[in-house]
N, C-alpha and C positions, 0 to 999 in steps of 0.2 A: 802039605805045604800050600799055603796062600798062593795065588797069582799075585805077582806086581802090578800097579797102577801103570798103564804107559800114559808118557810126557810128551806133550805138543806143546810150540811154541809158537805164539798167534801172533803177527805184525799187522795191526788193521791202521788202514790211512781212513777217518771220519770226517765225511763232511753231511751233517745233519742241516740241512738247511732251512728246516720246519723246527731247527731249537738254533739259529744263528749258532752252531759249535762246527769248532773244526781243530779237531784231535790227533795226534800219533799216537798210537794204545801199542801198548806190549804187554803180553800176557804169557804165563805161564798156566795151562792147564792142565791136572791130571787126569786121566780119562779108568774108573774105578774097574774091574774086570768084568761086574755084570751093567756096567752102563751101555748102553748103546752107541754108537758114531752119530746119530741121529741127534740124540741126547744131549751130546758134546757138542755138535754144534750148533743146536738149540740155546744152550748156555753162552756158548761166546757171543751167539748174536744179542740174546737178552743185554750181556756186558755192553755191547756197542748200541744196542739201542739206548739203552736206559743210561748211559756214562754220565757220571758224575764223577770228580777227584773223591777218593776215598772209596769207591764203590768195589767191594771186593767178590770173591770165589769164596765158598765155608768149604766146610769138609763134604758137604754136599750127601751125596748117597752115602758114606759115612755117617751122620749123621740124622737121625731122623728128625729132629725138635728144630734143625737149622735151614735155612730154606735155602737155595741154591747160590744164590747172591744178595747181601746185603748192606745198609749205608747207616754207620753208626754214626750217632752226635758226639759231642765233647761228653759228654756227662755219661753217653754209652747207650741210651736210648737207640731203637732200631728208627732210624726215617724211611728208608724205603727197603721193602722186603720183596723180593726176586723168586718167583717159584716156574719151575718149567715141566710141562706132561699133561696130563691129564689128572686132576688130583680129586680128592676129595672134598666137597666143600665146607664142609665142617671143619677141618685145617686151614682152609681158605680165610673165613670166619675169622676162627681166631686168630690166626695171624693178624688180619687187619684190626683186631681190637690191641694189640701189641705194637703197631706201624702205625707212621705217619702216615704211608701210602703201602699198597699191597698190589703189585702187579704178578699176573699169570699170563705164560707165554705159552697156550695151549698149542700142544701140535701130537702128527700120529694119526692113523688108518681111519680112528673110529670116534673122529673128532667130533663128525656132525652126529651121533649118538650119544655125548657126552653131552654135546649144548642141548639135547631136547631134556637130557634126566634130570641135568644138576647147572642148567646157567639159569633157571627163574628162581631156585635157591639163595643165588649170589646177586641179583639183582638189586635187592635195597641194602647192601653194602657199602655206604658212600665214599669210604677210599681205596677200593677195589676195582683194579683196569684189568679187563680181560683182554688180549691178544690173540687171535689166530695165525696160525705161521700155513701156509700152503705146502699139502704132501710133498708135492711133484716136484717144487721149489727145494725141498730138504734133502730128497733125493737126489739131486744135481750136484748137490754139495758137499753130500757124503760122498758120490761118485769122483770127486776131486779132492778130496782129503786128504793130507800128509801131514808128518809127523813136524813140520815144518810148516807153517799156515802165515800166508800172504793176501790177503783181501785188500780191497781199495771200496769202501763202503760209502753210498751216498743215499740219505734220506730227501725224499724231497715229495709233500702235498699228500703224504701216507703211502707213497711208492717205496720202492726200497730197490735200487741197483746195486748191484755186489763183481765188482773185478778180480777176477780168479783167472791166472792163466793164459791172458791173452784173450779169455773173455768176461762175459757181461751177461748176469742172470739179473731178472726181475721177477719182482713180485711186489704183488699189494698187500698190505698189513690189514688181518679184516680185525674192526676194532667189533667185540663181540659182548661188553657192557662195560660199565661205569663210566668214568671220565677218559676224555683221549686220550691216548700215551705223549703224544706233544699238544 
């Protein structure tokens, strides 16, 4: 018998001040049984950096052909395509010939091993935003995870402070190719 997906329920307060946005997000996430905690909050943050109305969760690791998060048009075209890990760039690729924009929120141990094999690959991609998320930053966050998730999230100048708890993590967003993320 399958494991069950367990359910987090994310209350992030957004004040992006490098996109003039300021948000109350509510989010339902599944968290898949071979996902990581890592993963899952790699995801949520993607949500809150990248928010737009409309921007949804797919069925994510379920799903191979669907990318993690995505923003469809009226007509059903994908506009921005959400992928997070370390991926392969030939997916990367075609995703962005499928997207208006194609963003990757790379994170994970063996990050800077990744950008030497496969980011001069993705480089003349021109709607493709690569992201670096900080180990030690991720780890802080998984170490304060619950099934119940309260953030107070504020972007500002490619910083990123995050309110959990009574406290206040930071990190900087290392932009690692294409166009900015803001």
């Amino acid at each position: 018998m399958a494991l069950p997906a367990t359910i987090y329920r994310a209350s992030i307060q957004l004040a992006n001040i490098d996109r003039n946005l300021y948000e109350s997000l509510q989010a339902t996430v599944a968290r898949h049984p071979s996902e990581t905690e890592e993963r899952l909050v790699v995801r949520l943050l993607a949500y809150a950096l990248s928010y737009e109305p409309g921007l949804v969760f797919t069925k994510g690791v379920g799903a191979g052909d669907e990318p993690d998060l995505w923003l469809k048009g009226g007509d059903g075209r994908v506009l921005l395509w959400i992928e997070v890990g370390l991926l392969d760039p030939e997916r990367l690729i075609k995703a962005s010939r499928h997207a208006r924009r194609t963003i990757l929120f790379a994170h994970g141990s063996s990050l800077g091993r990744w950008e030497t094999q496969h980011l001069a690959k993705l480089a003349n991609t021109p709607n493709l935003t690569v992201v670096g998320l900080d180990h030690a930053f991720l780890s802080q966050l998984v170490a304060r995870l619950q099934r119940s998730i309260a953030w107070s999230l504020t972007i500002t100048e490619g910083s990123l402070y995050l309110g959990i708890a009574g406290e206040t993590l930071e990190t900087t967003l290392l932009h690692l190719s294409g166009s900015p993320l803001f």
